[in-house]
C-alpha positions in Angstrom: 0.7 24.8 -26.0 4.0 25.3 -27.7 5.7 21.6 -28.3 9.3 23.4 -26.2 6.3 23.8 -23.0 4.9 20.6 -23.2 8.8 19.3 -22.8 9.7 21.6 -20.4 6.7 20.9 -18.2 7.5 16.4 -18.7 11.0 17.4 -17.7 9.8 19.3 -14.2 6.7 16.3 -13.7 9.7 13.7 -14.0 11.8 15.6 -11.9 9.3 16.6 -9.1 8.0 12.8 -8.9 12.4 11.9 -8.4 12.6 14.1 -5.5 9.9 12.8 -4.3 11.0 9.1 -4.6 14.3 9.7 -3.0 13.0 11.5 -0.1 11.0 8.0 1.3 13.0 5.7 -0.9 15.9 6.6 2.0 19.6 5.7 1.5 19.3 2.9 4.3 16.1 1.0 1.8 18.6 1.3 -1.4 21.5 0.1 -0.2 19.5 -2.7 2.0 18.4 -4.0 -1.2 21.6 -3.4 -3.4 23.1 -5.9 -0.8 20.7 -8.2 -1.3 20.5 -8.2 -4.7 24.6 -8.6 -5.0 24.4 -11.3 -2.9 22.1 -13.3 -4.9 24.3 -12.4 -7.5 27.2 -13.9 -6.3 25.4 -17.0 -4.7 23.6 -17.9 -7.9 26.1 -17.2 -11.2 29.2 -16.1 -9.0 29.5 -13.1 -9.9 32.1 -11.2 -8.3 32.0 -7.8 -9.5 29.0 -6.5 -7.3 26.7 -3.4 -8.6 27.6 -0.2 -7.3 25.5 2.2 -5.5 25.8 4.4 -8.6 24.6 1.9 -11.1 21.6 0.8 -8.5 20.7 4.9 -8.3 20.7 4.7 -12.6 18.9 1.6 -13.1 15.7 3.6 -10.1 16.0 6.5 -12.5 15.0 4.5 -15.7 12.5 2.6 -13.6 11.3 6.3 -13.4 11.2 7.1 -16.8 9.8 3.6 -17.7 6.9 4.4 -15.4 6.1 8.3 -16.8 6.5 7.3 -20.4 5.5 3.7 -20.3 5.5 1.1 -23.5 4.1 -1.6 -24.6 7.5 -3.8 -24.1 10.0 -2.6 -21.7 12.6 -3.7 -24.1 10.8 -1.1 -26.6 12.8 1.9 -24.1 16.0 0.3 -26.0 14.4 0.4 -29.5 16.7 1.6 -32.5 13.1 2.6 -33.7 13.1 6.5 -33.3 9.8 6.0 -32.4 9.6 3.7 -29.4 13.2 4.1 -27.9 14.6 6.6 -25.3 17.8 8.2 -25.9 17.9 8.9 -22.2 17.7 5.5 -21.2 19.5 4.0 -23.4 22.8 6.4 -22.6 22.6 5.5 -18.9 22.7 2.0 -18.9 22.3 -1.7 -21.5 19.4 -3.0 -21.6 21.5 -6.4 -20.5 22.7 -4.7 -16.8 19.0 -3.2 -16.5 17.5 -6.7 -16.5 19.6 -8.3 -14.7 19.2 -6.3 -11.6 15.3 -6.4 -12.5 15.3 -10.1 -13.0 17.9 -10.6 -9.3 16.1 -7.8 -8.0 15.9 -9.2 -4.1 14.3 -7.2 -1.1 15.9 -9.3 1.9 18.2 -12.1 2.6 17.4 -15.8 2.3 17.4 -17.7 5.6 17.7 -20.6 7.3 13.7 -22.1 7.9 13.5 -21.8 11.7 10.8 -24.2 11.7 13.2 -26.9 11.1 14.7 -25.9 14.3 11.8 -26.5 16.4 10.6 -29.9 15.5 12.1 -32.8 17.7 13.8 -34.8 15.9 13.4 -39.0 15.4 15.9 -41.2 17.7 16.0 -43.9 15.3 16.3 -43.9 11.4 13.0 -44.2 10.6 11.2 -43.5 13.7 8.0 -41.4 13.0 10.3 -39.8 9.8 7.2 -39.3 7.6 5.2 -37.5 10.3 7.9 -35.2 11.2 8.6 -34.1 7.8 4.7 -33.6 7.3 4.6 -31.3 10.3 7.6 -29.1 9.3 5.4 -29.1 5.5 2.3 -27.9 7.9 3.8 -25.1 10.0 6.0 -23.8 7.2 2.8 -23.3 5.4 0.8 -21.9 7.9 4.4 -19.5 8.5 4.2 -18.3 5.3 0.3 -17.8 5.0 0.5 -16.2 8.4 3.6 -13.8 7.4 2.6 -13.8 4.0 4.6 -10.3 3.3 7.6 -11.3 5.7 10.2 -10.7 3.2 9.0 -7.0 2.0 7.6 -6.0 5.5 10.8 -3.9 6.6 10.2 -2.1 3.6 6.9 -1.5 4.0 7.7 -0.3 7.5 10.9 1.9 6.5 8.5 3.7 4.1 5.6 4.2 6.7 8.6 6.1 8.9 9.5 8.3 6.4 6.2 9.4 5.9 5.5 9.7 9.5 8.7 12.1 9.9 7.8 13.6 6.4 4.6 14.7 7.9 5.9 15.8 11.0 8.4 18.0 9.8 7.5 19.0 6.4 3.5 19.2 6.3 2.4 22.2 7.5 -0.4 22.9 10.7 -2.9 23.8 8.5 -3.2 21.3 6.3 -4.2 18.5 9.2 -6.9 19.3 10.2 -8.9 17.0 6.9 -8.5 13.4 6.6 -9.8 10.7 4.7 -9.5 6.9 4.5 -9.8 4.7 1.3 -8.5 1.7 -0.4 -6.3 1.7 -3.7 -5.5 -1.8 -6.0 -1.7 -2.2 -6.8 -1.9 -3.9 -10.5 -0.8 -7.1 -9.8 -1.5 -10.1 -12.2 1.1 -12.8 -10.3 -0.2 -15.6 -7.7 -0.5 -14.6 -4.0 -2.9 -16.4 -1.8 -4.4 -12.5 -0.8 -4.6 -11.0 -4.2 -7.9 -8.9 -4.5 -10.6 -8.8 -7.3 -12.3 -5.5 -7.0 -13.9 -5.3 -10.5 -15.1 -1.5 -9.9 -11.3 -0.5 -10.0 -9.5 0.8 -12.9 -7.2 -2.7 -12.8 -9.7 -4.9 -11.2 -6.8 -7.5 -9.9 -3.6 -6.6 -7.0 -2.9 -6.0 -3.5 -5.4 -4.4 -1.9 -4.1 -1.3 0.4 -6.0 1.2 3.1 -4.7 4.7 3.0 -5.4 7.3 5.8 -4.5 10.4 3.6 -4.8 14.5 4.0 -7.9 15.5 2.1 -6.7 18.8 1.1 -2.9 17.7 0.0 -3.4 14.0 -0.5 -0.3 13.5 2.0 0.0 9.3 3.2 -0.4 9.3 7.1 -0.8 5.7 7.2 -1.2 2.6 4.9 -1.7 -1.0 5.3 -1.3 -3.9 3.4 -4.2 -6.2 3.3 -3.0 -10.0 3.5 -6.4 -11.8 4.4 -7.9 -13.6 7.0 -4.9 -15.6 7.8 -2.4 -12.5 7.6 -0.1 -11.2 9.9 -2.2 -11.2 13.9 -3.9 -8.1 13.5 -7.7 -8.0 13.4 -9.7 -6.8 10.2 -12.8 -6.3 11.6 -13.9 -2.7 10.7 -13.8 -0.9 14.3 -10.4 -2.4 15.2 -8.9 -1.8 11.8 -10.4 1.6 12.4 -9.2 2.3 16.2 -5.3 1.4 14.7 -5.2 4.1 12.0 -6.7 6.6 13.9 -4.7 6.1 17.3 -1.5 5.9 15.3 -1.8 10.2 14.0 0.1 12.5 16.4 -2.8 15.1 16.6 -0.8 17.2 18.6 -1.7 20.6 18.6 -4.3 20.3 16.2 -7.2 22.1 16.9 -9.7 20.9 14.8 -9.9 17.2 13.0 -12.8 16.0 10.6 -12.9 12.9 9.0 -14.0 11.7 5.8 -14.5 8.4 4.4 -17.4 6.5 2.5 -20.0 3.6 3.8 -17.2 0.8 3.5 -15.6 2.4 6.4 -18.4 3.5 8.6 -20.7 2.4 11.5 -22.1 3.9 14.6 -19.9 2.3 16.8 -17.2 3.8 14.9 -19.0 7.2 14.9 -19.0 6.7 19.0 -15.4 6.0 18.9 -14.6 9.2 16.5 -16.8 11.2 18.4 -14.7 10.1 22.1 -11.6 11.1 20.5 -12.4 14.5 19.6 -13.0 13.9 15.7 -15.6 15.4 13.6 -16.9 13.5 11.0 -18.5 13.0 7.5 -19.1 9.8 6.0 -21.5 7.9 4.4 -23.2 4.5 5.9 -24.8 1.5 4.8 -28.4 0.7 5.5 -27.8 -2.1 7.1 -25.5 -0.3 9.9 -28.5 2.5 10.7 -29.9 0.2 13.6 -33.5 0.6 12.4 -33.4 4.3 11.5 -33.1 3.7 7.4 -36.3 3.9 5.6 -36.6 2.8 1.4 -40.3 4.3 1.7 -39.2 7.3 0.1 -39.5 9.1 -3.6 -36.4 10.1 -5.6 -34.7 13.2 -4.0 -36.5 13.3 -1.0 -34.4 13.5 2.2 -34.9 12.9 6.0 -33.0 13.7 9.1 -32.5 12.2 12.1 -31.5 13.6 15.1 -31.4 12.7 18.9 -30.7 9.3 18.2 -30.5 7.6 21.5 -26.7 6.6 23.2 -25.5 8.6 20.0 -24.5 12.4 20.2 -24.9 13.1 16.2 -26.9 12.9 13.3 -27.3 11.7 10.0 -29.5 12.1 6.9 -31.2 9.7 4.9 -31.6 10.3 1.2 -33.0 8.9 -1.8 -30.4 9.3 -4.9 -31.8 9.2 -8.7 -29.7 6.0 -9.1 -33.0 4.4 -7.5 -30.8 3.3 -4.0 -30.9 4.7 -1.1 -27.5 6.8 -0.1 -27.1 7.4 3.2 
């Protein structure tokens, strides 16, 4: 390919992945955090000349370009070395304004600890003042390892409406009718009490996040954060965590839904519970979830299906893989 076509087709990639990030990056998200950030600004060096919504639209677009033609040092995109800067980036803004809005960069307000608020308070100077202040220690910890995404979870939930609306309006009919459910790792190499190891991933350390996708177009219906055990009050356990993502779609007027997912995410109860709502289904299971009906005693290749399977209106086939495991 000609090197003017290989240019040509970067430009439109970089372009289609901007329009794209402004149409569920909203207004209301940037200039949330563009307030933020101005006001930790001002409360930390006192700086008076806040950021405009200009300069905070310039210094997403380079975050952009950093992220399509990454380098080894983000200070390399400022090079004077022909070969590692970017003339782009460098004649939108200094490297000095880019990092500090990415160093100040500040998702929500800070403010006041309510806890403090709901302890009672000693009578006396010293009456009890140790065991008070180790109780406000205790529930602020619990608070935060409760609501351990408290400060990014309006943004989390801005983003999950605008792809709710997006596929209301924009996908069309008949491309719901597929969907699948997964997990994806964000790269994330800082300390958070719910960070992931999944070593089978491409970047075996992040955040660890379910997606309820289209199959065909690869559209994001629904996504959730996982925070752990002690997360936000929502239960993990596979059928709930299930039941929400599926009774959160507006399957209205769809005439035909089949779901796809592999053994992580499947079980006969959930089966039952796919089958009630109207769902077809294809996923694989675990052994350990058939209820009796897996076998091992079989060669390489050699498939068995089982059908009629009582309280259950469905079927499934058990199959021996030439990875020497059983795949169900």
């Amino acid at each position: 390919m000609p090197m003017a076509d290989q240019f040509q087709n970067s430009c439109d990639q970089s372009k289609l992945a901007w329009e794209l990030f402004t149409k569920f990056w909203t207004p209301e998200i940037h200039d949330h955090i563009r307030t933020c950030t101005n006001e930790k600004l001002k409360i930390r060096y006192n700086k008076q000349e806040a950021f405009t919504a200009a300069e905070f639209n310039t210094w997403f677009q380079i975050l952009m370009v950093m992220m399509v033609s990454p380098r080894s040092a983000m200070t390399d995109h400022w090079s004077n070395n022909p070969m590692f800067g970017n003339q782009f980036i460098k004649s939108m803004m200094t490297s000095d304004a880019w990092f500090e809005i990415y160093r100040n960069l500040q998702f929500d307000v800070d403010q006041e600890d309510p806890i403090v608020d709901t302890i009672p308070q000693p009578t006396g100077i010293f009456q009890n003042e140790s065991e008070i202040l180790k109780e406000i220690q205790r529930q602020r910890y619990d608070n935060e390892i409760n609501d351990g995404i408290r400060r990014i979870k309006w943004l989390t939930d801005a983003i999950q409406a605008a792809f709710n609306k997006s596929f209301a309006e924009d996908i069309d009919i008949s491309e719901k009718s597929d969907f699948c459910m997964d997990e994806t790792l964000i790269p994330y190499l800082g300390w958070l009490d719910f960070r992931q190891y999944l070593p089978d991933k491409p970047h075996p350390f992040g955040l660890l996040v379910r997606v309820l996708a289209l199959a065909k177009s690869r559209f994001i219906v629904k996504f959730e954060l996982y925070t752990g055990k002690r997360g936000e009050k929502r239960s993990n356990q596979l059928y709930d965590l299930m039941y929400r993502f599926l009774t959160s779609i507006n399957t209205t007027g769809i005439p035909k839904k089949t779901f796809y997912a592999d053994n992580y995410y499947s079980s006969f109860a959930v089966c039952k519970m796919l089958q009630e709502q109207g769902w077809e289904f294809r996923m694989t299971i675990r052994k350990n979830r058939c209820k009796g009906f897996c076998t091992t005693n079989m060669l390489i290749g050699e498939s068995k299906l089982h059908e009629n399977i009582p309280d259950y209106d469905f079927s499934f086939l058990n199959s021996k893989s030439r990875k020497q495991r059983p795949s169900e």
